[in-house]
C-alpha positions as CSV (number, residue, x, y, z in Angstrom):
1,X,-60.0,-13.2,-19.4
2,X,-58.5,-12.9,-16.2
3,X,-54.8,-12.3,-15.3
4,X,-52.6,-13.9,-17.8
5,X,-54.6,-16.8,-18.8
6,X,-55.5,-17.3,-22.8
7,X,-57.8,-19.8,-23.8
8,X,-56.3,-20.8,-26.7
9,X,-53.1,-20.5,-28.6
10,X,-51.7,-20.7,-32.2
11,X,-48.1,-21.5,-32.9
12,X,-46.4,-19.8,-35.5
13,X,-43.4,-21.7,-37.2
14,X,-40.7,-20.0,-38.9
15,X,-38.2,-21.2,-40.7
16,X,-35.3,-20.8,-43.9
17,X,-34.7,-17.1,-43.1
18,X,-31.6,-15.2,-42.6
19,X,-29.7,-16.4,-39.0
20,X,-27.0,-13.8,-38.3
21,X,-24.8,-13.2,-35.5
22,X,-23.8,-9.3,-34.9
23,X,-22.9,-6.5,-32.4
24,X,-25.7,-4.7,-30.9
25,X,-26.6,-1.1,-33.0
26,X,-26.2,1.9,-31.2
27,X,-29.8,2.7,-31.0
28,X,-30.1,-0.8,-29.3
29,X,-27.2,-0.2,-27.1
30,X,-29.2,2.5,-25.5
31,X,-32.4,1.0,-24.9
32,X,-30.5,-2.4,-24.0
33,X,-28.0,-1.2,-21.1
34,X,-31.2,1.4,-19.7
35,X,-33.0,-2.3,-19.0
36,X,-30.2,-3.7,-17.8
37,X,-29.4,-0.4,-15.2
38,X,-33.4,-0.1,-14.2
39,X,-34.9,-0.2,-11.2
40,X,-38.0,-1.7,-10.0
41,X,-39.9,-2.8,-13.0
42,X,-43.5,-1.4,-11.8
43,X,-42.0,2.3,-12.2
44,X,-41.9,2.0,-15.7
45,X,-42.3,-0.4,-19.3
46,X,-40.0,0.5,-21.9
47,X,-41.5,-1.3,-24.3
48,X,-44.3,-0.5,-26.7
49,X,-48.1,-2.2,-26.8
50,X,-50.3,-1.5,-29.6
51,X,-53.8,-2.4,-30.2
52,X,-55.4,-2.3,-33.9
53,X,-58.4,-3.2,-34.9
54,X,-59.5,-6.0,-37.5
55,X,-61.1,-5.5,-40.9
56,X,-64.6,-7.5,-41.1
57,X,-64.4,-10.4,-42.8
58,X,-61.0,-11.6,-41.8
59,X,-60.5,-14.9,-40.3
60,X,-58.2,-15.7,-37.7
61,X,-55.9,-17.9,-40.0
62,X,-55.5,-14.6,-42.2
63,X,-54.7,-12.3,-39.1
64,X,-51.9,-15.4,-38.3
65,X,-50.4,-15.1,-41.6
66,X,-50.0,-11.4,-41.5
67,X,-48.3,-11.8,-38.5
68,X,-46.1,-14.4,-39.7
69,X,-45.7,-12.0,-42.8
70,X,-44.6,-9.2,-40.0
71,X,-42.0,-11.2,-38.3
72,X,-40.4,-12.8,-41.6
73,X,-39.8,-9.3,-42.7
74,X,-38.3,-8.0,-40.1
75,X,-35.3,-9.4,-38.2
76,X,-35.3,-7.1,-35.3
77,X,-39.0,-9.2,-34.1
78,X,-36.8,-12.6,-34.3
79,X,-33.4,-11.8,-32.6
80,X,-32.3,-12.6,-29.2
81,X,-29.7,-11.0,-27.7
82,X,-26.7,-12.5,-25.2
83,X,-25.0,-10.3,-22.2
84,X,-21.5,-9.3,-22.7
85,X,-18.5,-10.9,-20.9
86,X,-15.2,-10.0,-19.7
87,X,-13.8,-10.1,-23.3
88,X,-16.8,-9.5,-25.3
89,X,-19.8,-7.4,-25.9
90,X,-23.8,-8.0,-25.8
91,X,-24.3,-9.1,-29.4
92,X,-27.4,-10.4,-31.1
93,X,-28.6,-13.1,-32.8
94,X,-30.8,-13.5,-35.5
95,X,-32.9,-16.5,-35.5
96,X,-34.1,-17.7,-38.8
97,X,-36.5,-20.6,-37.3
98,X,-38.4,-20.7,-34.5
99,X,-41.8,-20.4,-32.9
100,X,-44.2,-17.4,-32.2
101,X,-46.9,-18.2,-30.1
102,X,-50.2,-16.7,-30.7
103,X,-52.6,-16.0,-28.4
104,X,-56.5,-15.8,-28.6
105,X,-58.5,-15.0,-26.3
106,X,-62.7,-14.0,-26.9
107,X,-63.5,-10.5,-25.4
108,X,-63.0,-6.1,-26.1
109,X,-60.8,-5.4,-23.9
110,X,-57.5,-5.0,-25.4
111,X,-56.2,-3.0,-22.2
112,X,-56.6,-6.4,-20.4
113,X,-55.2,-8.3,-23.4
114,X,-51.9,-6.3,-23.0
115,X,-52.0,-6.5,-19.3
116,X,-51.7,-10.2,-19.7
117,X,-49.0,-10.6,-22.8
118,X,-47.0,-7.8,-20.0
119,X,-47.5,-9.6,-17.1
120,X,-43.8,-10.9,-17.4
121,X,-40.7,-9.4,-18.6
122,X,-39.5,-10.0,-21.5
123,X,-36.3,-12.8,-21.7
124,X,-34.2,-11.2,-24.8
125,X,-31.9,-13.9,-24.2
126,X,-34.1,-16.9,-25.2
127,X,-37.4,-15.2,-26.1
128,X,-38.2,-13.4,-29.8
129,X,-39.0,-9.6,-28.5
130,X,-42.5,-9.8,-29.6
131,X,-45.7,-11.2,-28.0
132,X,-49.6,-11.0,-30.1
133,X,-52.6,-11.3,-28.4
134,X,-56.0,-11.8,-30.9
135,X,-59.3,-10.5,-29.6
136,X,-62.0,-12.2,-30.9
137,X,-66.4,-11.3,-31.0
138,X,-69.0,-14.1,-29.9
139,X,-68.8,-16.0,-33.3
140,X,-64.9,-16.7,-32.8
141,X,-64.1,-13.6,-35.3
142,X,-60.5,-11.5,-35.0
143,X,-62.1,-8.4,-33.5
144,X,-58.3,-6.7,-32.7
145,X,-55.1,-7.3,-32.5
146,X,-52.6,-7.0,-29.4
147,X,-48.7,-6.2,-30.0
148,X,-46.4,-6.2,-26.8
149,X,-43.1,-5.1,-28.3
150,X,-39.6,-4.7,-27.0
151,X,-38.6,-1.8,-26.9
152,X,-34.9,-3.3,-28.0
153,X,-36.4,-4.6,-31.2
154,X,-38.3,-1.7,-31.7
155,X,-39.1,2.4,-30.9
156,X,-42.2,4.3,-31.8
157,X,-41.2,5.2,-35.0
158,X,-40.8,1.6,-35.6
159,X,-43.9,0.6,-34.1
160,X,-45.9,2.9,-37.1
161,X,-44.1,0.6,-39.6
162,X,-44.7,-2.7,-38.0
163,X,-49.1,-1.6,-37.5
164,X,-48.5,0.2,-41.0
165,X,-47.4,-3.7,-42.6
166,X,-50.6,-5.6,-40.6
167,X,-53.1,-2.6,-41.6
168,X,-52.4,-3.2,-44.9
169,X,-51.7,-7.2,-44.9
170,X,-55.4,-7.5,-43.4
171,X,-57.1,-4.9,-45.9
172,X,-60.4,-5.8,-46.5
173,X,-60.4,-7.0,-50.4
174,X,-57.4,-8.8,-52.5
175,X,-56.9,-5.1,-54.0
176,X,-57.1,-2.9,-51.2
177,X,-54.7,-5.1,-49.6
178,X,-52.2,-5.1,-52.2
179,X,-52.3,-1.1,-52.5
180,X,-52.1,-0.7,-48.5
181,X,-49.1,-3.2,-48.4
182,X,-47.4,-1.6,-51.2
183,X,-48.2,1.9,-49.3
184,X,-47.1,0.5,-46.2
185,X,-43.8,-0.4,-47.9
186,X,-43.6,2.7,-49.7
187,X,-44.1,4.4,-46.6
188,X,-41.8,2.9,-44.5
189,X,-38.9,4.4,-46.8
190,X,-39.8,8.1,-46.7
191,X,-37.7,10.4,-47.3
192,X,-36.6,13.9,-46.4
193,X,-39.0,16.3,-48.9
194,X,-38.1,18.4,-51.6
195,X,-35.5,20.8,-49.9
196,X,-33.4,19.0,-47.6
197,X,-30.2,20.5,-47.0
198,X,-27.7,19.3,-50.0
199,X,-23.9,17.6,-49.8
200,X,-21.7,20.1,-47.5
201,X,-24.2,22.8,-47.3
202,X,-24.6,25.0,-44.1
203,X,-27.8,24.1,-42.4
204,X,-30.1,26.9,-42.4
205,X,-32.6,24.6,-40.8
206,X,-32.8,21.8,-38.1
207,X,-33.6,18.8,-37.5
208,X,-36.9,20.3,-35.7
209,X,-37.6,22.5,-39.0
210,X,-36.4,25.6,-37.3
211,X,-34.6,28.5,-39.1
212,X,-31.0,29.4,-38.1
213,X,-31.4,32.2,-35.2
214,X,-31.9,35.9,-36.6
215,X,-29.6,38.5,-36.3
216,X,-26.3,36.4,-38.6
217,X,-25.3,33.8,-36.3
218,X,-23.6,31.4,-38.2
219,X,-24.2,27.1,-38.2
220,X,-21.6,24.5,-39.0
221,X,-21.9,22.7,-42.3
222,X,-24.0,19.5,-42.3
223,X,-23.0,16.5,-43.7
224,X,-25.4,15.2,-46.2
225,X,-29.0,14.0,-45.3
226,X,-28.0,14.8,-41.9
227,X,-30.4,17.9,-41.1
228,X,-33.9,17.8,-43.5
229,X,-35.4,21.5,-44.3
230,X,-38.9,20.2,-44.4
231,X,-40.5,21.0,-41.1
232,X,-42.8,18.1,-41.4
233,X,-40.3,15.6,-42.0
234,X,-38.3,17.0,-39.1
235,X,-40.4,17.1,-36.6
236,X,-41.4,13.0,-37.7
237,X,-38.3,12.0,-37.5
238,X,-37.2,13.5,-34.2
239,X,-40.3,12.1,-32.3
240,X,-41.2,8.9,-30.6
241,X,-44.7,8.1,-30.6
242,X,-47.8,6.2,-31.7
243,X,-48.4,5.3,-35.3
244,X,-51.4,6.5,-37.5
245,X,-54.4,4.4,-37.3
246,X,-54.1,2.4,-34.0
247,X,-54.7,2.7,-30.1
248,X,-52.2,3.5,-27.9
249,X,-52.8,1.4,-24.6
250,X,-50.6,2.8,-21.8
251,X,-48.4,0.5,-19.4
252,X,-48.7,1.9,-15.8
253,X,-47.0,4.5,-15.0
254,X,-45.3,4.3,-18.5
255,X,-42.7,7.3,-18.9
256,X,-44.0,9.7,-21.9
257,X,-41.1,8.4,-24.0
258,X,-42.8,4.6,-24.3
259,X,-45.8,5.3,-25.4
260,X,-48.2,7.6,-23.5
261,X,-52.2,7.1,-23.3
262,X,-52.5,10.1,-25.0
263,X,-49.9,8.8,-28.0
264,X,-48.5,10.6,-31.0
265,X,-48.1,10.3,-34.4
266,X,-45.1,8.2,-35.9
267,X,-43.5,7.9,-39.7
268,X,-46.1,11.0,-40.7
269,X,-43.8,12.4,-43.4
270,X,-46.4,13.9,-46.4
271,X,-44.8,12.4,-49.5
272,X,-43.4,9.1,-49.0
273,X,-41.2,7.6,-51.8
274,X,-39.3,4.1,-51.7
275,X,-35.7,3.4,-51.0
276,X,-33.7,2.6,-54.0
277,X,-32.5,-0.4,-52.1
278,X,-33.4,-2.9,-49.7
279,X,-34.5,-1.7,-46.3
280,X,-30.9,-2.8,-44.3
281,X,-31.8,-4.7,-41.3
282,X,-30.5,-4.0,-37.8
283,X,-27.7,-6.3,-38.3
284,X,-26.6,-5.2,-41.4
285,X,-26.6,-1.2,-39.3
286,X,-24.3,-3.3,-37.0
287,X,-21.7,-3.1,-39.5
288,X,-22.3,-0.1,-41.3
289,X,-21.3,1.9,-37.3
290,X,-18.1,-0.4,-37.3
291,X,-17.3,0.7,-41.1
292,X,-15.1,3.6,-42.1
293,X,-18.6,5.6,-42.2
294,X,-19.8,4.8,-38.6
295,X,-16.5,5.3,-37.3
296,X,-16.5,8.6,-39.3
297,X,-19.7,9.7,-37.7
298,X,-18.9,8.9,-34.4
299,X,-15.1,10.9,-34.5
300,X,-17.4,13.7,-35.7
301,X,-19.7,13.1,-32.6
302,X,-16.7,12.6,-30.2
303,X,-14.8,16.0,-31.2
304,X,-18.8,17.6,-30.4
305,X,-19.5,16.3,-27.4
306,X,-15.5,16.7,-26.0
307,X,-15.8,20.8,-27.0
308,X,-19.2,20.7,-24.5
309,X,-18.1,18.9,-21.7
310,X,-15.3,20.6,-21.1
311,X,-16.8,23.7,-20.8
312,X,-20.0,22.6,-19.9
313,X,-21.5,23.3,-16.3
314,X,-20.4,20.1,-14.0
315,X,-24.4,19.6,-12.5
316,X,-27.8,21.8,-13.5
317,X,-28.2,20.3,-8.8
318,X,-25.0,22.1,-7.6
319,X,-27.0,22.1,-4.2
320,X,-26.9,19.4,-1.5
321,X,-30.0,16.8,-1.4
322,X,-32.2,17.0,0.5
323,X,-34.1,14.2,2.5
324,X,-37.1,13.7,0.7
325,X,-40.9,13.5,2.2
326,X,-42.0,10.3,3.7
327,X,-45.4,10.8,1.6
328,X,-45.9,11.2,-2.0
329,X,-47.7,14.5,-3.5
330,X,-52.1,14.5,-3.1
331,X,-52.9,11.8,-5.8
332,X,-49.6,10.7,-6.4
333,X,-48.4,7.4,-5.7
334,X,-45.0,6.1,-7.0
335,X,-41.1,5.3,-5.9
336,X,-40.7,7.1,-3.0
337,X,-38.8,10.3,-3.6
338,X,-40.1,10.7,-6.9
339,X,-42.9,13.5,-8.0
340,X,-44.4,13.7,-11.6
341,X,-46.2,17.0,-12.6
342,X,-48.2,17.8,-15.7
343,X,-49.3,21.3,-16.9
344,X,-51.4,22.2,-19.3
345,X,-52.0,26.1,-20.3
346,X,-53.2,27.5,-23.7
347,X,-52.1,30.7,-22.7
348,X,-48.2,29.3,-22.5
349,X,-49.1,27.7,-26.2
350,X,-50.1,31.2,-27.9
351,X,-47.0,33.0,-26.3
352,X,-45.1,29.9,-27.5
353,X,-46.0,30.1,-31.1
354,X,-45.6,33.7,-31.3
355,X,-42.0,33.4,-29.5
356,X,-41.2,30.8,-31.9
357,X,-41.8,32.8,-34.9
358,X,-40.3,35.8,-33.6
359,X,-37.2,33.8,-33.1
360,X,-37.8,31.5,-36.2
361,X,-37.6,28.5,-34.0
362,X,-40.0,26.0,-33.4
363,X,-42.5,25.9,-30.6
364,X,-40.8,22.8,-29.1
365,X,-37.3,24.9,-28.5
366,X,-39.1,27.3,-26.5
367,X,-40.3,25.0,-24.0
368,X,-37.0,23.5,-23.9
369,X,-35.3,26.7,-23.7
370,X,-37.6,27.7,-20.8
371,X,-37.5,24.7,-19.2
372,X,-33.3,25.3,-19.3
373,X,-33.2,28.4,-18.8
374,X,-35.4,28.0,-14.9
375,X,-32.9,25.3,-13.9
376,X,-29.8,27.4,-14.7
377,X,-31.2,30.3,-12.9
378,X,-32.2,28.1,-9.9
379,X,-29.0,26.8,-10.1
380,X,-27.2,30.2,-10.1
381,X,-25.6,29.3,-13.2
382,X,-25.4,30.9,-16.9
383,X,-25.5,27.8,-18.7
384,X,-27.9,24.7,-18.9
385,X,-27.0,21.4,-20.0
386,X,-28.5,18.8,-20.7
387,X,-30.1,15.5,-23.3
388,X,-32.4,15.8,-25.6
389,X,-33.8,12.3,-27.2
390,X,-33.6,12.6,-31.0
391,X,-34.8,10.0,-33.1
392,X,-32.2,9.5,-35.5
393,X,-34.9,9.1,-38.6
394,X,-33.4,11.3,-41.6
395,X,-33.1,9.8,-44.7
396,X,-35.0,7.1,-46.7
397,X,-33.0,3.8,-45.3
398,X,-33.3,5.0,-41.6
399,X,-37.0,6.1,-41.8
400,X,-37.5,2.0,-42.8
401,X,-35.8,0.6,-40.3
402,X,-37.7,-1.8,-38.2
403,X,-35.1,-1.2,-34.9
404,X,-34.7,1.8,-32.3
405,X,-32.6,4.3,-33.8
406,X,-32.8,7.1,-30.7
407,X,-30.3,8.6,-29.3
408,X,-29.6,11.2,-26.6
409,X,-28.1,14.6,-27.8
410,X,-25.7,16.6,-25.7
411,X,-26.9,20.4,-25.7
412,X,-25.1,23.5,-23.5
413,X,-26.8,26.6,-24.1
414,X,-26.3,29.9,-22.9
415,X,-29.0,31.1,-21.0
416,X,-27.4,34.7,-19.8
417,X,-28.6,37.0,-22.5
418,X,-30.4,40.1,-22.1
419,X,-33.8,38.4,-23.1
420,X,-35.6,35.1,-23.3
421,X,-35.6,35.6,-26.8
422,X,-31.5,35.2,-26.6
423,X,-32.7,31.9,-24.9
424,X,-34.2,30.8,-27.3
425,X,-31.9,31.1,-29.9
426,X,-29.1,30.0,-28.2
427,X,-31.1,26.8,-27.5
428,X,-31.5,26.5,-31.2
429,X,-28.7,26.9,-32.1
430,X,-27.2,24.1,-29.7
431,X,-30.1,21.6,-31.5
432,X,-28.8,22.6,-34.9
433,X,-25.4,21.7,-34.1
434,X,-26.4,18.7,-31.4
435,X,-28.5,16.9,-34.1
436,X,-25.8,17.1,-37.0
437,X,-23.7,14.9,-34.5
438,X,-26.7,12.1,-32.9
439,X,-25.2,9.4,-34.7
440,X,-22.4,7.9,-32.0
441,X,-21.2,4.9,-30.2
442,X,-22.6,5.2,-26.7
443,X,-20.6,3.5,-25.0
444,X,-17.9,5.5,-26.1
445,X,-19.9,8.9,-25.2
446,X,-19.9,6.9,-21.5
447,X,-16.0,6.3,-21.5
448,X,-15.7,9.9,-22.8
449,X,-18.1,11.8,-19.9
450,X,-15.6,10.0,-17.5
451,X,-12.3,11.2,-19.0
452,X,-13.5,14.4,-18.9
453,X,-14.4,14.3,-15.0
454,X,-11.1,13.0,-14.4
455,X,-9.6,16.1,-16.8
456,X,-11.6,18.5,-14.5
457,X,-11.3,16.7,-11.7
458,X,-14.9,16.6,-11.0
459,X,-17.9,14.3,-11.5
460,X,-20.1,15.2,-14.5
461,X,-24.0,15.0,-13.5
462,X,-25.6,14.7,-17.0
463,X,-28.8,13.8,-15.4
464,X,-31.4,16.1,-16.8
465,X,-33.0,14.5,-19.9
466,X,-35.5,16.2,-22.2
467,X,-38.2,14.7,-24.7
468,X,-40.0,16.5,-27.2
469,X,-43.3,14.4,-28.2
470,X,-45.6,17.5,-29.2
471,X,-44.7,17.7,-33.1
472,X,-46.2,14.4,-33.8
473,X,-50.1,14.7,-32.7
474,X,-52.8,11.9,-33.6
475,X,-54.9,12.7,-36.1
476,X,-58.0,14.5,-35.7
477,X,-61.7,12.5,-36.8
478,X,-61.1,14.0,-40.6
479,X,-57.8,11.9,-41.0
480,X,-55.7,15.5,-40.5
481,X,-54.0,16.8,-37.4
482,X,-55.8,18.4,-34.7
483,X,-55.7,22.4,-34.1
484,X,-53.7,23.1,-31.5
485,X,-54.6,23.9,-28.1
486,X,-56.5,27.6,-27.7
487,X,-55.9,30.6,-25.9
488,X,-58.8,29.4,-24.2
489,X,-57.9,26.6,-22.7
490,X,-57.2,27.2,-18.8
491,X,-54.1,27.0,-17.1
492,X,-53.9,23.5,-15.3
493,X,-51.7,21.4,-13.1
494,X,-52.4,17.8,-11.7
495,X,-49.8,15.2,-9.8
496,X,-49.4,12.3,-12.1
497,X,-48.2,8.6,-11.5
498,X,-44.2,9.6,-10.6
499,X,-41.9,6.6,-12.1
500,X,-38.0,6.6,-11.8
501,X,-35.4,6.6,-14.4
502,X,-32.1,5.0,-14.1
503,X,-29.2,7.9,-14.1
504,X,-32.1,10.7,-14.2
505,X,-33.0,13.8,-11.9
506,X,-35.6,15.4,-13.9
507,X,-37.0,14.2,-16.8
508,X,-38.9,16.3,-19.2
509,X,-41.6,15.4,-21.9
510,X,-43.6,17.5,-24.0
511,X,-46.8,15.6,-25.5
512,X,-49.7,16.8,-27.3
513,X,-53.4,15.6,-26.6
514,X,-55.7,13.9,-29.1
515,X,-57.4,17.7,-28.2
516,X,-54.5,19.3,-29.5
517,X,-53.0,20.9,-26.0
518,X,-49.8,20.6,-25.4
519,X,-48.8,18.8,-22.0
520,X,-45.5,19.4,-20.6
521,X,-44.3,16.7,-17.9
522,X,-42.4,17.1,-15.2
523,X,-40.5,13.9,-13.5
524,X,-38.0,14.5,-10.8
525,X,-35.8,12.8,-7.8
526,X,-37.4,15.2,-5.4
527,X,-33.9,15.5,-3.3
528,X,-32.7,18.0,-6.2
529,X,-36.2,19.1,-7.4
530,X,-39.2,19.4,-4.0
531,X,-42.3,19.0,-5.1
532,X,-43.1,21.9,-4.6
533,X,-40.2,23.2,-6.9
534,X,-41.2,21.0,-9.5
535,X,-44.6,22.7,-9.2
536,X,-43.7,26.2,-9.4
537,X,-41.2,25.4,-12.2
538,X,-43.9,24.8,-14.4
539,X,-45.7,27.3,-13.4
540,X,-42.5,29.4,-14.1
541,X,-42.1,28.7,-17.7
542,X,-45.5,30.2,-18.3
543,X,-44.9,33.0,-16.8
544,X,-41.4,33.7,-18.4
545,X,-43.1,32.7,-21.9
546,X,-46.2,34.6,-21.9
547,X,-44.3,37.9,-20.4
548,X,-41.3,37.9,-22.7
549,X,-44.8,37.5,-25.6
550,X,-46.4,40.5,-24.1
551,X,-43.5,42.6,-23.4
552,X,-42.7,42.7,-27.0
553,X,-45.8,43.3,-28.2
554,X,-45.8,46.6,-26.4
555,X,-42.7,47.6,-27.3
556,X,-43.9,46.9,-31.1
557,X,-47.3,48.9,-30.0
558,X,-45.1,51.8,-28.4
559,X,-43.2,51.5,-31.7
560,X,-45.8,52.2,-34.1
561,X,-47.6,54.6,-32.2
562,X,-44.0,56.6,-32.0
563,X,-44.1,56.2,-35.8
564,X,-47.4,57.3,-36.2
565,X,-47.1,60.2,-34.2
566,X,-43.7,61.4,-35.9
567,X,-44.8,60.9,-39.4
């Protein structure tokens, strides 16, 4: 196969399903008007491709019919969606007829495949958000299977449900099939374990799994099913990644919140039990957020994110830009004005875990609050703000939902205290409250961030946008999750491919390696954050992490042996 040419192709007809005509979700909101406001497609690919292989002994027609089984299912893979106008909204449409296209092609190269079904973007307003591409071996056999998706129809939780359905629809044997499918289905409507925080209680655990801070600090009540307690669950459903059982194939220069080569578990909760109800489509989540309950969540949300931004710092860039270099960091090659750093460091990740259990957090807030904690310093500021994607996934119904359910979480911690460890725990504390609050109208956040510029007379600069990916890792050869990085593992930078985000200065991911290191990415508009910044800002948060890890483990040493001695 070269370029975008398929030798054959299979039409898929559709028809007697649900047609529906709604308002876009809030999850699709985001992903939809970040499409509409990027740049140069060849920085980056929102959407998600997938490659999984197929059982021997299944034909071609049976891989069609499990993906006309896929689509039928789910409304968010048959739904275009129409711009707004002067007096209206971007809405969608739900098509219930139509034609998927099927495309086989004989060869092993599913990279290539997925070139090919990318080659163009993606027409939401006549086309269905979904493209296939069948790989088949020298006797005309289904070797793989190819999925280019939207990332409007779906996100990467989403995409472990949709390879979850065709894993088990093309089981090898009537009744392995039937238990995978019924698995998959079961699956797809997790929920929160045994433990999750009840009706009005205060949240002694986030969304990430964390403890409240030590030393009495006090959290806001919850509303129920908002906050899980299970650390497993939590960590699943605040990450984006790569479902169980399938190959993440990387789009150039994708951005580490698509889905990265190195991808990450997705929909991983232990102890999956079904919804008591029918898995509510994206449409139907359309009119829940314009019910008395969406519009309940998002006065909730408003009164949040208003407290922050009025006392929030105006820019984490307070300084002038500067011009950026003509040339692109050694091995780098990108937008111009853009750099891309990752750093790897195993001593970083044993500080971290020790940090994190000191301050009964999670490992992931301690690269965040290190990551804040060197811009607000740089900045000459006691604060940091900024976003944090959180994936919205807590409860049964939403961990089934075949749609994007992300949102971006406002978080102003204060970075000022005496230690890192006050960092920390300040940054916590800001998840705890910033997750009990994801669920909002963003266009409304949008009107809001400019009422409160005009109320301070300033522009707000919320241009610093954080991902965690590392609590959802691919699993290891024996079906569990990889060990972690080591101690051992050396201290590392490289330049990566830079790629531009639309409204974004810096953009920070944390990913963990089919190895089990964490990665922590770096992305930056290099007229706030030189190259060179960006470098020694990585380099920075080791140093902070691993010297606030040794410096209390010699005051604990100079503790004891003070004890000792006395006694």
């Amino acid at each position: 196969m070269t370029g975008a040419e398929f030798p054959r192709e299979e039409v898929v007809e559709f028809g007697g399903l649900r047609a529906v005509r709604a308002p876009l979700t809030w999850g699709q909101q985001v992903i939809y008007r970040a499409l509409q406001s990027r740049a140069q497609r060849a920085h980056y690919d929102y959407n998600q491709r997938m490659s999984l292989p197929v059982p021997e002994g299944r034909s071609l027609r049976e891989v069609i019919d499990a993906v006309r089984d896929l689509v039928t299912a789910h409304e968010s893979l048959r739904t275009v969606y129409r711009d707004g106008t002067a007096d209206s909204a971007p809405h969608q449409e739900v098509q219930g007829e139509g034609r998927l296209t099927v495309r086989v092609v004989h060869g092993d190269d599913p990279a290539a495949a997925l070139d090919a079904l990318a080659v163009t973007d993606f027409d939401l307003s006549r086309e269905w958000g979904i493209r296939v591409a069948v790989l088949t071996g020298p006797g005309g056999e289904p070797r793989r299977l190819a999925l280019y998706v939207s990332h409007v129809a779906v996100d990467g939780w989403a995409m472990g449900l949709v390879v979850r359905r065709l894993k088990g629809l093309l089981a090898d044997g009537a009744a392995v099939r039937a238990e995978a499918e019924a698995e998959a289905e079961a699956v797809a409507g997790e929920a929160a374990p045994a433990g999750a925080v009840p009706a009005g209680a205060v949240a002694t655990q986030g969304a990430s799994g964390e403890a409240a801070p030590a030393g009495g600090a006090s959290v806001q009540a919850v509303p129920a099913g908002a906050v899980p307690a299970g650390a497993a669950a939590a960590e699943a459903a605040r990450g984006e990644g790569a479902p169980v059982g399938a190959e993440a194939v990387p789009a150039k220069a994708v951005p580490a919140h698509a889905t990265p080569a190195e991808a990450v578990r997705a929909a991983a909760v232990p102890t999956p039990s079904a919804p008591t109800a029918p898995v509510p489509q994206p449409a139907d989540l359309a009119e829940t957020e314009r019910s008395e309950i969406g519009r309940t969540a998002d006065r909730r949300a408003d009164a949040y994110q208003r407290s922050l931004l009025r006392r929030a710092p105006r820019t984490m860039f307070p300084n002038r830009p500067s011009t950026p270099p003509a040339t692109a960091p050694a091995g780098a090659a990108g937008p111009q004005g853009w750099a891309h750093g990752e750093f790897r460091s195993g001593r970083l990740e044993a500080a971290a875990r020790e940090v994190a259990g000191r301050c009964r957090a999670g490992e992931e807030t301690v690269y965040l609050a290190a990551v804040g904690t060197l811009l607000a310093r740089r900045a000459g500021l006691s604060h940091c703000v900024l976003k944090t994607i959180f994936a919205n996934r807590i409860g049964a119904e939403r961990q089934a939902m075949v749609t994007p359910l992300a949102s971006d979480v406002l978080l102003c911690f204060d970075v000022s205290g005496p230690s890192f460890d006050d960092c920390v725990r300040a940054a916590h504390l800001a998840k705890l409250r910033g997750y009990a609050r994801a669920q909002y109208d963003p266009a409304r956040l949008e009107r809001l961030v400019a009422e409160i510029g005009r109320e301070r007379g300033e522009q707000l600069d919320l241009s610093v946008l954080h991902n965690d990916l590392g609590a959802l890792a691919p699993p290891a050869a024996d079906g569990g999750r990889p060990a972690r990085g080591s101690a051992a593992t050396e201290t590392s930078f490289r330049w990566a491919e830079p790629f531009r985000l639309p409204s974004v200065k810096l953009y920070c991911s944390v990913r963990t390696t089919d190895r089990g290191e964490r990665v922590i990415g770096l992305a930056a508009d290099t007229r706030y954050l030189p190259a060179p910044d960006l470098r020694g800002l990585l380099y920075g948060v080791e140093e902070l992490v691993v010297n606030e890890h040794q410096g209390e483990a010699r005051d604990r040493d100079v503790d004891e042996r003070l004890s000792a001695h006395v006694s």
